[in-house]
C-alpha positions as CSV (number, residue, x, y, z in Angstrom):
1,X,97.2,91.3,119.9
2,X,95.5,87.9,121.0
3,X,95.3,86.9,124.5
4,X,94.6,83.7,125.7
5,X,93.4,82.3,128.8
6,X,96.9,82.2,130.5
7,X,98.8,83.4,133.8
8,X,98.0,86.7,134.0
9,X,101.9,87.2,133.1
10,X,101.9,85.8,130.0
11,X,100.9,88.2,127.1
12,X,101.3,86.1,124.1
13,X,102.6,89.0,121.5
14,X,105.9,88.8,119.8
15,X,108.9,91.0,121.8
16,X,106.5,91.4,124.8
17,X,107.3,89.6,128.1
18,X,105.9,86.9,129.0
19,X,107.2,86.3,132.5
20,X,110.0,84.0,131.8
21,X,113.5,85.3,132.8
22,X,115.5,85.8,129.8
23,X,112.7,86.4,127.2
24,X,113.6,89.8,125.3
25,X,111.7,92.5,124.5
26,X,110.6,94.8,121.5
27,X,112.8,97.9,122.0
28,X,113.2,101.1,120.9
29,X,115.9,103.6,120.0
30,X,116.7,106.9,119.6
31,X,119.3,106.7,116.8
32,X,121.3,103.4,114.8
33,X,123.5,102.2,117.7
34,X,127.4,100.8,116.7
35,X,125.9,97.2,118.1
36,X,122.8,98.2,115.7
37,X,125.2,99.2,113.0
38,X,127.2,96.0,113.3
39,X,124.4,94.0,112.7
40,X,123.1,95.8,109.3
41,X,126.4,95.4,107.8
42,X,126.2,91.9,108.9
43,X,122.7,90.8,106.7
44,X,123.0,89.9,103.1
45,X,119.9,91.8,102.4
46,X,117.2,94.1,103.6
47,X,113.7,95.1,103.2
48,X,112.2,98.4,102.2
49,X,108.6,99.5,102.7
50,X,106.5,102.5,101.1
51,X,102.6,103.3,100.6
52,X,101.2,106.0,99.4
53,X,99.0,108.2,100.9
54,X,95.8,107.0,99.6
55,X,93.7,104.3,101.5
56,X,93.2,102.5,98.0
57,X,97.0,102.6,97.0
58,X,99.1,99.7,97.0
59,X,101.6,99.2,100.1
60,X,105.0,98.5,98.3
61,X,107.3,96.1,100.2
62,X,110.8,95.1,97.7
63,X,114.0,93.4,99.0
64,X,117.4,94.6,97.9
65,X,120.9,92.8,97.7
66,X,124.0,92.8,96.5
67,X,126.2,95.5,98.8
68,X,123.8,98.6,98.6
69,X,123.2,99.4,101.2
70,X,125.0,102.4,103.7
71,X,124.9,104.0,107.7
72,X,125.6,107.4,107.2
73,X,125.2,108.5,110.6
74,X,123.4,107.1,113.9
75,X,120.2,109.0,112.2
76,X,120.8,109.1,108.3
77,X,121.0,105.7,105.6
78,X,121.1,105.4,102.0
79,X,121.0,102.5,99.7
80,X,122.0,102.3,96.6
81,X,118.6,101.4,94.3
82,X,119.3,99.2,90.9
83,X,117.1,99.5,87.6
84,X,113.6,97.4,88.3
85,X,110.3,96.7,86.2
86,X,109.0,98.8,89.3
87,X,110.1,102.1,90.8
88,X,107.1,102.3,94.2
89,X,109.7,103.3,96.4
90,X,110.9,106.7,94.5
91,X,107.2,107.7,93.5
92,X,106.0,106.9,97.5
93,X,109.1,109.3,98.8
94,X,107.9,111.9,96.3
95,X,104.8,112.2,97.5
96,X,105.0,111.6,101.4
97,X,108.8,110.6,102.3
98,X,107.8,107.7,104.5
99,X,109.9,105.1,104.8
100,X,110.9,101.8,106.9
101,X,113.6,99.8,106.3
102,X,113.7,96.0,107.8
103,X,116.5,93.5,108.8
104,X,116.4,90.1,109.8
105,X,118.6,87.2,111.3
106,X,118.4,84.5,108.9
107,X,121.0,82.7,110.8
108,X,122.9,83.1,114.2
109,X,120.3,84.8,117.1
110,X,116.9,85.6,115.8
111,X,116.3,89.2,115.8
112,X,114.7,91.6,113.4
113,X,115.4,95.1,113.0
114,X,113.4,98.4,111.3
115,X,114.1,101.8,111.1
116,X,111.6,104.0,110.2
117,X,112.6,107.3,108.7
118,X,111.5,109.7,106.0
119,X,113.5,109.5,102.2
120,X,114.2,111.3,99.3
121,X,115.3,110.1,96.2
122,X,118.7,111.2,94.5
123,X,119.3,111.2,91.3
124,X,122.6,111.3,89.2
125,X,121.7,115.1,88.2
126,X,121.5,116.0,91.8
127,X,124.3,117.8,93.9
128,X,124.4,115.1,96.5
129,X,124.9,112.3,93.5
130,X,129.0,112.8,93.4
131,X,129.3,113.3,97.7
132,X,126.9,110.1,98.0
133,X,128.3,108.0,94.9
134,X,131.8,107.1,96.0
135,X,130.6,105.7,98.9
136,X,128.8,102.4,97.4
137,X,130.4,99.7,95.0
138,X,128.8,100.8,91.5
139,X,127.3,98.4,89.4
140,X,125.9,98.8,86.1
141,X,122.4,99.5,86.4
142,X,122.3,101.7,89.1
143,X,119.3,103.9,88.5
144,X,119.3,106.1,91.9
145,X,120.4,106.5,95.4
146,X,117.3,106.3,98.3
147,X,118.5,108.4,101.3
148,X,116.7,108.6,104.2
149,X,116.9,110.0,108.1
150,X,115.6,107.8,110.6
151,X,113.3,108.9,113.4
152,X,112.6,105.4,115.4
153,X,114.7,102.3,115.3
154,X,112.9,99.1,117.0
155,X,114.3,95.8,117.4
156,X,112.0,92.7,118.0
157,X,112.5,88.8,118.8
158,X,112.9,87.6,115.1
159,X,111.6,83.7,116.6
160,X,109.8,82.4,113.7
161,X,112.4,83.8,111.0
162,X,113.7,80.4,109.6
163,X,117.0,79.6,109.6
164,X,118.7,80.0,105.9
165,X,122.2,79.6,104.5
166,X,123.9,82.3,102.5
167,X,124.8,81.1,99.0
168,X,125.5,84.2,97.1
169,X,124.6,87.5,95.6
170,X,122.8,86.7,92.1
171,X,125.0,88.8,89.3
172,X,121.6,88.5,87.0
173,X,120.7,92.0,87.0
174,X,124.0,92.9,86.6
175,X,124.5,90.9,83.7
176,X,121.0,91.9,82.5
177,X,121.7,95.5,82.7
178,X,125.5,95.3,81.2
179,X,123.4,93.4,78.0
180,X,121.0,96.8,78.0
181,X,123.5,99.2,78.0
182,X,123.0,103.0,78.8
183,X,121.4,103.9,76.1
184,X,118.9,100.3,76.3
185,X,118.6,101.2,80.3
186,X,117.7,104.9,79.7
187,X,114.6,103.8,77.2
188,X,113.9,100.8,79.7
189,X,113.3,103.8,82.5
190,X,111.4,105.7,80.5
191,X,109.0,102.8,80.0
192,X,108.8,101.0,83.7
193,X,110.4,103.8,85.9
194,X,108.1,106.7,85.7
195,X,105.4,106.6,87.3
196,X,104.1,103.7,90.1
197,X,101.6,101.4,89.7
198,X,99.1,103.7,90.9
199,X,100.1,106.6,88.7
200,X,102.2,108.5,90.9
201,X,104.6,110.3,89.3
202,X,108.0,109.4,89.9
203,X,111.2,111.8,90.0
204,X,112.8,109.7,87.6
205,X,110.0,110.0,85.2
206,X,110.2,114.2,86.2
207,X,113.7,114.3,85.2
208,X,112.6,113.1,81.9
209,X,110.1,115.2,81.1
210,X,112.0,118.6,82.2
């Protein structure tokens, strides 16, 4: 936090007060609240984050689009995860579950939104694969389902998110994936999907061995 030689009320620090009447606040919550849930299903896309546990690891960051994503509960998401050259996300849960999801305003009020939470990965071979599948649109290329149970939910100010204007969903991975087929997709996995980019393993890349 920087602080600069100002009225001793101003704390220059983004969602913190700084004396003016109106200014909002970073908050925290308990659990997804229906005003909180409104505005997820309102954003064209999200953000998920992972690292793993080692200091020298690399902190994975990816967005996600099309309509994957799901509330659950107040305390439990899912998202539904689409084949990629990279698969940080699944190896990260594997080995420590941690998990934050973020959410921004790109247009209407600024805010941005992150729940932090602990995931799993779920794979078509699981038992929770045919109670969690009918609840997302499929596409083809769907590689897994990420579910997770938030702990914290924070809000912040969101004031130097620009302002953008939704266009569209891009169907190229769709397309991309359709042009693979299952049995092009299944070899693709088996080269990009098993492991990250720092050698953890993956539960994709388990399934494949077992």
């Amino acid at each position: 936090m920087i602080v600069l030689d100002l009225p001793h009320s101003t704390v220059l620090c983004c969602g913190v007060s700084d004396g003016r009447k109106g200014h909002p606040m970073a908050k925290f919550y308990d659990e997804i609240t229906e005003e909180l849930q409104t505005f997820i299903r309102n954003q064209q896309m999200f953000f998920v984050a992972s690292a793993p546990l080692s200091g020298d690891a690399h902190v994975n960051i990816s967005p996600k689009g099309l309509d994957s994503f799901r509330i659950l509960s107040p305390h439990r998401v899912a998202y539904l995860d689409m084949t990629g050259s990279g698969n940080e996300t699944s190896a990260h849960l594997h080995e420590n579950g941690r998990i934050t999801f973020m959410f921004c305003a790109f247009n209407g009020a600024p805010r941005i939104l992150r729940l932090f939470g602990t995931g799993e990965t779920v794979l078509p071979e699981s038992p929770q694969w045919d109670e969690l599948l009918p609840l997302f649109t499929i596409y083809t290329g769907t590689r897994q389902i990420i579910v997770a149970d938030i702990t914290t939910v924070q809000t912040a100010c969101g004031y130097a998110v620009p302002l953008y204007e939704y266009q569209g969903q891009r169907d190229t991975l769709i397309k991309w994936a359709e042009v693979k087929g299952e049995d092009g997709l299944d070899a693709y996995h088996r080269e990009k999907n098993i492991q990250s980019i720092d050698s953890l393993p993956t539960p994709l890349g388990l399934a494949c061995e077992s």
